[in-house]
ZABAVO-938911 format. One line per field, with one value per atom (N, C-alpha, C): atom name; residue in one letter; x, y, z. Coordinates in Angstrom, 3 decimals, padded with zeros to 6 digits. Example, Ala and Ser with C-alpha at 12.3 -4.5 7.8 and 13.67 -1.06 7.14 Angstrom:
<recs>
site = (N,CA,C,N,CA,C)
code = (A,A,A,S,S,S)
x = (013.190,012.300,013.200,012.850,013.670,012.900)
y = (-005.690,-004.500,-003.300,-002.250,-001.060,000.030)
z = (007.800,007.800,007.800,007.080,007.140,007.870)
</recs>
This chain:
<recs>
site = (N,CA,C,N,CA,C,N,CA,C,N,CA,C,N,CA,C,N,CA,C,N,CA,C,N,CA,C,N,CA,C,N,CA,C,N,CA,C,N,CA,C,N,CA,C,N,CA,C,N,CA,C,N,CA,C,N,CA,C,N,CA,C,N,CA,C,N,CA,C,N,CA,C,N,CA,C,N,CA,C,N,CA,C,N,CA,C,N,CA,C,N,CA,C,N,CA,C,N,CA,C,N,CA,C,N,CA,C,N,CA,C,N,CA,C,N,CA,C,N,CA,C,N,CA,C,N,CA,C,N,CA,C,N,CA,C,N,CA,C,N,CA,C,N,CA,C,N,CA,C,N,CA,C,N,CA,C,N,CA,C,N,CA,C,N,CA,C,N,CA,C,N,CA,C,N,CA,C,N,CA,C,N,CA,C,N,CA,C,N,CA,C,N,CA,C,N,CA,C,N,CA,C,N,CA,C,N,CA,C,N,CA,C,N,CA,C,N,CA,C,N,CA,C,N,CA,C,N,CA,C,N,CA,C,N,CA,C,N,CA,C,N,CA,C,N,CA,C,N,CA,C,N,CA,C,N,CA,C,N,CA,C,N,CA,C,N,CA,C,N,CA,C,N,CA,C,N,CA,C,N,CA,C,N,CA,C,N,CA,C,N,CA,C,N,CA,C,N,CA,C)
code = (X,X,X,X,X,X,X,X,X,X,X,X,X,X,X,X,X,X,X,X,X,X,X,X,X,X,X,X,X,X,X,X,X,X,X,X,X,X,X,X,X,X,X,X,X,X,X,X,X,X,X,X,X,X,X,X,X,X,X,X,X,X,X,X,X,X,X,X,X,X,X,X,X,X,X,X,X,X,X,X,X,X,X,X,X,X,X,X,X,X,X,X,X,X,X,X,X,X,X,X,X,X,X,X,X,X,X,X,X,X,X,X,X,X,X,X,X,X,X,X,X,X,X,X,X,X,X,X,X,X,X,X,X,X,X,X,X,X,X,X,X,X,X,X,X,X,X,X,X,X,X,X,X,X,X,X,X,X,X,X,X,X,X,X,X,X,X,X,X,X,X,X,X,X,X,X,X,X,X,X,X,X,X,X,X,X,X,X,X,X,X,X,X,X,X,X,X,X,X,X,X,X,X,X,X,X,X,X,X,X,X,X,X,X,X,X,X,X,X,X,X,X,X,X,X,X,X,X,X,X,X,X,X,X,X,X,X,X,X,X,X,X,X,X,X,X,X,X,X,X,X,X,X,X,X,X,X,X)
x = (-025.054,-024.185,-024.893,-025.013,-025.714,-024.715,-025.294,-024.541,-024.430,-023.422,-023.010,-024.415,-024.417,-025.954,-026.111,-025.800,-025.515,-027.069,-027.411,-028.529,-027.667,-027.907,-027.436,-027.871,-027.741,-028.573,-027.050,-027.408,-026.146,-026.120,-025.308,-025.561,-024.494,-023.073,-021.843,-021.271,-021.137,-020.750,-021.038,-019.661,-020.159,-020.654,-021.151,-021.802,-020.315,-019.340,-018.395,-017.602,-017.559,-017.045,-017.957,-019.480,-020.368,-020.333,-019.752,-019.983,-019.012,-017.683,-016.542,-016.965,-017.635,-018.024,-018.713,-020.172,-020.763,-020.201,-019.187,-018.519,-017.582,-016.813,-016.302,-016.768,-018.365,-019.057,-019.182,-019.729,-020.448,-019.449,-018.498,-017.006,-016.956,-016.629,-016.282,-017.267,-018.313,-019.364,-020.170,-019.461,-019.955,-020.915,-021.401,-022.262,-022.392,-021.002,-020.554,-020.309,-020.754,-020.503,-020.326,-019.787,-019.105,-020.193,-020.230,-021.192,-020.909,-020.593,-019.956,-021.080,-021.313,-022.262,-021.426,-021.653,-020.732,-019.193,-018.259,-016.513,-016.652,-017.314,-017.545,-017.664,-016.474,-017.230,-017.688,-018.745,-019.482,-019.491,-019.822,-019.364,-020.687,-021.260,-022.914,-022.457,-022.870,-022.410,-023.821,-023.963,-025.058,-024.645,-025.041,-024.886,-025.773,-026.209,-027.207,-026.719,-027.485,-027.635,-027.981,-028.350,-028.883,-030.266,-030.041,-031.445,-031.692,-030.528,-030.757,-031.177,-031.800,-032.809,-031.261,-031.405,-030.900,-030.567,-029.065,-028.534,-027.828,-027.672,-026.922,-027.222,-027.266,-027.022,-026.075,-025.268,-023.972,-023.820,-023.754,-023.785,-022.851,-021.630,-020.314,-019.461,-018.729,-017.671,-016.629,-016.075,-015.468,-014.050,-013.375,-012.222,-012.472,-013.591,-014.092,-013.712,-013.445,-013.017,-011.760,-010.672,-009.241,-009.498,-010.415,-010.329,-010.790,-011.768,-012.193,-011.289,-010.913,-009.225,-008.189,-008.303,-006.971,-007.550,-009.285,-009.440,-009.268,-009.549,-010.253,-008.468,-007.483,-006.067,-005.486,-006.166,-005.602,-006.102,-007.237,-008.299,-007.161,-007.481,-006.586,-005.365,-004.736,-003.308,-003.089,-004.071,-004.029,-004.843,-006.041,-006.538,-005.315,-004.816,-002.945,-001.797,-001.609,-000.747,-001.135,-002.236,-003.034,-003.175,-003.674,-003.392,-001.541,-000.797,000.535,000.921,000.395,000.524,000.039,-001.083,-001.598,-001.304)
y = (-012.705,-011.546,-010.494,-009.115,-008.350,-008.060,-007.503,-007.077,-005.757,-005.645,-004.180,-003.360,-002.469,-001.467,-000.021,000.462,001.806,002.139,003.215,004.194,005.675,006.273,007.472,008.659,009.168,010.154,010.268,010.593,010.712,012.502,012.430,014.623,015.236,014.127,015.150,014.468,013.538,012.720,011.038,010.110,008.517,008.162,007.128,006.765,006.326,005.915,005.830,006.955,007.862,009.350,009.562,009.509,009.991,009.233,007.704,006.897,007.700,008.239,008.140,009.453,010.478,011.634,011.332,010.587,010.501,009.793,009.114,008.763,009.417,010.459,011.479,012.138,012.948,014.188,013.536,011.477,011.310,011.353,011.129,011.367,012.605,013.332,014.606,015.250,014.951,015.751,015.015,014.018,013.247,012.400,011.727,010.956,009.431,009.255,007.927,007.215,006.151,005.223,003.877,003.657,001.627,001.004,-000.192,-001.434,-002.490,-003.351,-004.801,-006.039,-006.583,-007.889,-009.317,-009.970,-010.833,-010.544,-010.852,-010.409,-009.946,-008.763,-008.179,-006.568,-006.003,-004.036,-003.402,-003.062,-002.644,-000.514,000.300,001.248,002.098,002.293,003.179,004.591,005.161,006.440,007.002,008.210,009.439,010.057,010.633,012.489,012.836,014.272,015.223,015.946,016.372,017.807,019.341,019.689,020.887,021.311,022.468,021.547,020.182,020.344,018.428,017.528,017.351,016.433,014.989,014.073,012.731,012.720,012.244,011.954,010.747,010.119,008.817,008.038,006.783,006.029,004.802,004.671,003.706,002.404,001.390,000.523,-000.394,-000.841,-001.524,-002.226,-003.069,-003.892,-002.279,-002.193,-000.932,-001.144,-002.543,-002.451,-002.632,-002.696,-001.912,-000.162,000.489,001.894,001.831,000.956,000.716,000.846,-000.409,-001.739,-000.228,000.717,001.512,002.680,003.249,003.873,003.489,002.407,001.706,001.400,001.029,001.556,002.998,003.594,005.222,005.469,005.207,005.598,005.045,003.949,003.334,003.779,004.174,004.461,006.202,006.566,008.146,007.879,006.913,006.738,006.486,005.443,005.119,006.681,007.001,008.621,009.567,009.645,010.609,010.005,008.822,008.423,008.275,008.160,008.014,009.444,010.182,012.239,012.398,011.984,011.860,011.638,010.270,010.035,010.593,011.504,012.238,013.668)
z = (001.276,001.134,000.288,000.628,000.003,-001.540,-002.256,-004.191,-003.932,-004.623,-005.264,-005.739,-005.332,-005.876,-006.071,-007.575,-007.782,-008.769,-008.175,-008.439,-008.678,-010.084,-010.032,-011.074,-011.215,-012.619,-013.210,-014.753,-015.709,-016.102,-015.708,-015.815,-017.131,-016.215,-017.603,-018.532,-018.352,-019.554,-019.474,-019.476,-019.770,-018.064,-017.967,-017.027,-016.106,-016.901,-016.015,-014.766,-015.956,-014.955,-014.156,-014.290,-013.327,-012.017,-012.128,-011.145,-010.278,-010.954,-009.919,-009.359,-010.184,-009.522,-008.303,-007.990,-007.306,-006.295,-006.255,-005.536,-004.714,-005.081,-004.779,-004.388,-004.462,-003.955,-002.663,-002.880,-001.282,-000.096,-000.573,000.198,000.927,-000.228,000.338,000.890,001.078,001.264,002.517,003.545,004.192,004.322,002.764,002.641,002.484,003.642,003.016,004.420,004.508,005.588,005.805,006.384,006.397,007.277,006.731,007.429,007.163,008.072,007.996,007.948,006.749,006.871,007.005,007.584,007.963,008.121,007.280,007.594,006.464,005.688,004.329,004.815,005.135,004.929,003.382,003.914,002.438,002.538,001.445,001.562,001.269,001.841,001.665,001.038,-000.188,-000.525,-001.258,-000.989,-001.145,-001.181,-002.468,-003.265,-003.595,-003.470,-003.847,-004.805,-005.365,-006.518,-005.560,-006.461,-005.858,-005.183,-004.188,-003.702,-002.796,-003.152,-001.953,-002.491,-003.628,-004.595,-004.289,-004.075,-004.175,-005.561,-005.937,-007.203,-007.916,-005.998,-006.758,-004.792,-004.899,-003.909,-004.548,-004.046,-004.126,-003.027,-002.579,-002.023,-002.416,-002.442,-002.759,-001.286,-001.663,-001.248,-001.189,000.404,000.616,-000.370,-000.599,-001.705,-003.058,-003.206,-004.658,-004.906,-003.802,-003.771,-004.641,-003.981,-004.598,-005.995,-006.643,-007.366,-008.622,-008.553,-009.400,-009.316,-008.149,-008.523,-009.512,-009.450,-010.405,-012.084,-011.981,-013.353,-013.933,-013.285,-013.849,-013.888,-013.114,-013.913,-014.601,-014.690,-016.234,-017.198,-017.362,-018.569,-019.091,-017.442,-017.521,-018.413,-018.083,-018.561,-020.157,-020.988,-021.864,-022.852,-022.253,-023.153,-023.508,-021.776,-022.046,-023.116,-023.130,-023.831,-025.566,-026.082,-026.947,-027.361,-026.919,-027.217,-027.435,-026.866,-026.997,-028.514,-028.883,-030.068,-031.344,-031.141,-032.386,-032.427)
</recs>
């Protein structure tokens, strides 16, 4: 079974936001495509910078998409609620 495999440059802040960025640009930006290895769809994602220069290659389990949605709004949720309190 092939592994999870993220290549990416760190531009705006923690390596976490950048992942979800680059994840998002390859999306929106049609750089993203499904491939099934055995009964496993995996999720090929590529983003560029400017220039075209290559910025991130992404290679994941396609419900790893979910699985990091549901972190990044929790993380969201607890920063909001935590600013709430001070």
């Amino acid at each position: 079974m092939k592994k999870t495999y993220a290549v990416f440059s760190k531009q705006l802040g923690s390596q976490g936001a950048d992942f979800v960025r680059h994840i998002r640009n390859g999306i929106a930006h049609g750089h993203a495509s499904l491939y099934t290895v055995g009964s496993n769809t995996f999720i090929e994602i590529r983003d560029y910078g400017r220039g075209g220069t290559p910025s991130a290659f992404i290679a994941m389990p396609a419900a790893f998409i979910s699985d990091t949605l549901d972190i990044y709004r929790r993380i969201e949720q607890e920063v909001s609620s935590k600013g709430a309190e001070e």
